[in-house]
Every structure is written in C-alpha cells, then in structure tokens.
C-alpha positions in Angstrom: 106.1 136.5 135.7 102.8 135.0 136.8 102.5 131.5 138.3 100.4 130.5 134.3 102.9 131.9 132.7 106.0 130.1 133.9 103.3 126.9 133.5 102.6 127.5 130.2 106.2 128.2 129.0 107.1 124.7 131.0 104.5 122.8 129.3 106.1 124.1 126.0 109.4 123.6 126.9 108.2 120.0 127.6 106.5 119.4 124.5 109.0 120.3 122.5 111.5 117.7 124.4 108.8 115.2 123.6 108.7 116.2 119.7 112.3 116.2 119.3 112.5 112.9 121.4 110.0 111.7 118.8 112.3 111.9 116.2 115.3 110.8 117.9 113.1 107.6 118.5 112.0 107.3 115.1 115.3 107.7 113.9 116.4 105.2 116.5 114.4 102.5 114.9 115.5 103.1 111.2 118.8 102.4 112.4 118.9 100.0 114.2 116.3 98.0 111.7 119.1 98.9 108.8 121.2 96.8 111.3 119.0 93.9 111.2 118.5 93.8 108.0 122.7 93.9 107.6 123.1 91.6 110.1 120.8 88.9 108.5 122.6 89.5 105.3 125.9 88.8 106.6 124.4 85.7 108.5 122.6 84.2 105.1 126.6 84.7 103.4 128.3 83.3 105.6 126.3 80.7 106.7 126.6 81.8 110.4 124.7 79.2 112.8 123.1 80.3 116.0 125.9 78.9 118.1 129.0 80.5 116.0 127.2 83.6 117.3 126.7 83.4 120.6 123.1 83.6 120.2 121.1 82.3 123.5 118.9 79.1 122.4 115.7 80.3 122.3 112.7 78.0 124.4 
C-alpha cells in the first residue's frame, strides 16, 4: 500500500470518528437539556431554594 493510500484511508477513518462524534455530541446536549428542563420543574414544585440545593452563590 502506498504512503497516499494509507493517508487517505486515515483521513477517512478520522472523519468518520468526527461524524459519529458529532452525533454523540448532539445527542449529548438533548439530554442533558431534557435534564434541565426536569430539574427546573422539580425545583418550581417543590419550592427548592438555592441553598436546600447546594448550589454555589453566584457573584
């Protein structure tokens, strides 16, 4: 196999790492904004304050 070859067949191998990381990432962020939006719902029913959760006091 020629020097291009094994190039070319790296730079594939590594674009298709980078597409599927794509979509791990996007997926990533639908989750974890479900999360958020779960989270604040909880807080908003249960009337959880900043301080009940540990949150750091922001400046």
């Amino acid at each position: 196999m020629s020097e291009s070859t094994d190039l070319s067949a790296l730079k594939a191998r590594l674009e298709d790492v980078e597409a599927r990381q794509a979509i791990l990432d996007a997926e990533k962020n639908a989750i974890r904004e479900e999360i958020l939006k779960e989270c604040a719902s909880l807080c908003a029913k249960f009337r959880f304050t900043a301080r009940e959760l540990r949150l750091p006091s922001e400046v």
